[in-house]
C-alpha positions as CSV (number, residue, x, y, z in Angstrom):
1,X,-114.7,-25.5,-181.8
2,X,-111.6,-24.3,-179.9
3,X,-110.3,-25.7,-176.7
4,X,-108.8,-24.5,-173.8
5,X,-105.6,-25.2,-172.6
6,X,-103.4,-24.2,-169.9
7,X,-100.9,-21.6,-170.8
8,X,-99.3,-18.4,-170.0
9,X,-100.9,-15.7,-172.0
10,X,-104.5,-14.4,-171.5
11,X,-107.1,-13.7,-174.4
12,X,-110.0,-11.4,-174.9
13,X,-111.9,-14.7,-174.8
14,X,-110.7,-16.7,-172.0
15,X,-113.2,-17.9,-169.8
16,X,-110.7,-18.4,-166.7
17,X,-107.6,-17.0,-166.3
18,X,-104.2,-18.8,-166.9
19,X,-106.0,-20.8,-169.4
20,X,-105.6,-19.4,-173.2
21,X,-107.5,-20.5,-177.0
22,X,-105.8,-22.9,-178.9
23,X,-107.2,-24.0,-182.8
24,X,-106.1,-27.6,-182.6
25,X,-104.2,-29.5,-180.7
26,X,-100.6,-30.7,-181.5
27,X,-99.6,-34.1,-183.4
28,X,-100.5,-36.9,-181.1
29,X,-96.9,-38.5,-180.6
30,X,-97.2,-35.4,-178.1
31,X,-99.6,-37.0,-175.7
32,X,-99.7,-39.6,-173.3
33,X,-100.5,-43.4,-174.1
34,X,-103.0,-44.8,-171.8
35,X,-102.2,-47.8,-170.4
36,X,-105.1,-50.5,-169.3
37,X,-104.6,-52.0,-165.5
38,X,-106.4,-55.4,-164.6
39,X,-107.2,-56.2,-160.6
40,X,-109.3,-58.4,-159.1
41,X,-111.5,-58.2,-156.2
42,X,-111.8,-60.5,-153.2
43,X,-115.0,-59.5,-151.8
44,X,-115.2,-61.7,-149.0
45,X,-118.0,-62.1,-146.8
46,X,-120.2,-59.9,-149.3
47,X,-124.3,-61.4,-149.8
48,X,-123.9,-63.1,-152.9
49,X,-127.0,-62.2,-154.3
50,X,-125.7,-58.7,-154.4
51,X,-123.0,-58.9,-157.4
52,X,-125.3,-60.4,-159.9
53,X,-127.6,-57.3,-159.2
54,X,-125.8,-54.6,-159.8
55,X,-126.0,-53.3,-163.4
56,X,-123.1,-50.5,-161.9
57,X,-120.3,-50.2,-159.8
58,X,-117.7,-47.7,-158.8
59,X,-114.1,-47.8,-157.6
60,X,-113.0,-45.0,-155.7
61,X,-109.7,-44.5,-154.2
62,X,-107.7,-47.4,-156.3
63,X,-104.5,-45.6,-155.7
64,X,-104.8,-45.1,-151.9
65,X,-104.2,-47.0,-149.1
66,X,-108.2,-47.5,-148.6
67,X,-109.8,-48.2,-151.8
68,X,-113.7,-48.4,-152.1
69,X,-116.4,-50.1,-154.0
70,X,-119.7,-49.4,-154.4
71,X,-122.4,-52.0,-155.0
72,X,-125.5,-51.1,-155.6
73,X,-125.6,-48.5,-152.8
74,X,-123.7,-50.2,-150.2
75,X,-120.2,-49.0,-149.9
76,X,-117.5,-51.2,-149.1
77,X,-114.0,-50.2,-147.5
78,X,-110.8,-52.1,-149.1
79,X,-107.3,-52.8,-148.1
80,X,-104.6,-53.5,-151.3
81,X,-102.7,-57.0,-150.7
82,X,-99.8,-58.0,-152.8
83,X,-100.5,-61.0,-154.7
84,X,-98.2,-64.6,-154.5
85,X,-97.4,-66.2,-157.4
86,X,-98.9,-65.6,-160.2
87,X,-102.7,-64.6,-161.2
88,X,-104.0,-66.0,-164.7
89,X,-107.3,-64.7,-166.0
90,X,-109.4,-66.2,-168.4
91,X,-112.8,-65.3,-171.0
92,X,-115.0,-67.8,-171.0
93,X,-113.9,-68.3,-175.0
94,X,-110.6,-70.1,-173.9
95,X,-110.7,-74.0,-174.6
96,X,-108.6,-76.5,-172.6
97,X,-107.1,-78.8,-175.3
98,X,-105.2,-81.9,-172.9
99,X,-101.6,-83.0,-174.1
């Protein structure tokens, strides 16, 4: 199936202009690498019994000065707060072993 991708020239087959057909994309040391970002959330004063009931949440806005969460329909407003120290997260797989 061809793609579309944005480029100069214009085809018989284009389905917006600017954008042209390519056959296959180049090799992938072309592209991007996409890098995985951990935060955590200090929700504060939020009814507790609302977290373990949502089977979905959204982020919105992580790289703004307001970010904003959703939980199960009610929509919280953040603020970003640089963190002291250092922040160490755990799975519940990890095993304290005492020295």
């Amino acid at each position: 199936m061809p793609y579309l991708a944005r480029g100069l020239s214009l085809t018989a087959m284009s389905l917006c202009s600017g954008y042209h057909q390519v056959n296959q994309f180049g090799p992938d040391n072309d592209y991007e690498e996409e890098s995985i970002f951990y935060i955590t959330l200090e929700l504060g004063n939020v009814e507790p019994s609302l977290i373990p009931s949502c089977d979905s949440y959204y982020l919105v806005g992580l790289d703004t000065s307001t970010p904003f969460i959703e939980l199960a329909g009610t929509v919280l407003k953040g603020r970003h707060e640089t963190l002291l120290g250092t922040e160490l997260l755990f799975s519940g797989a990890c095993v304290l072993v005492a020295c």
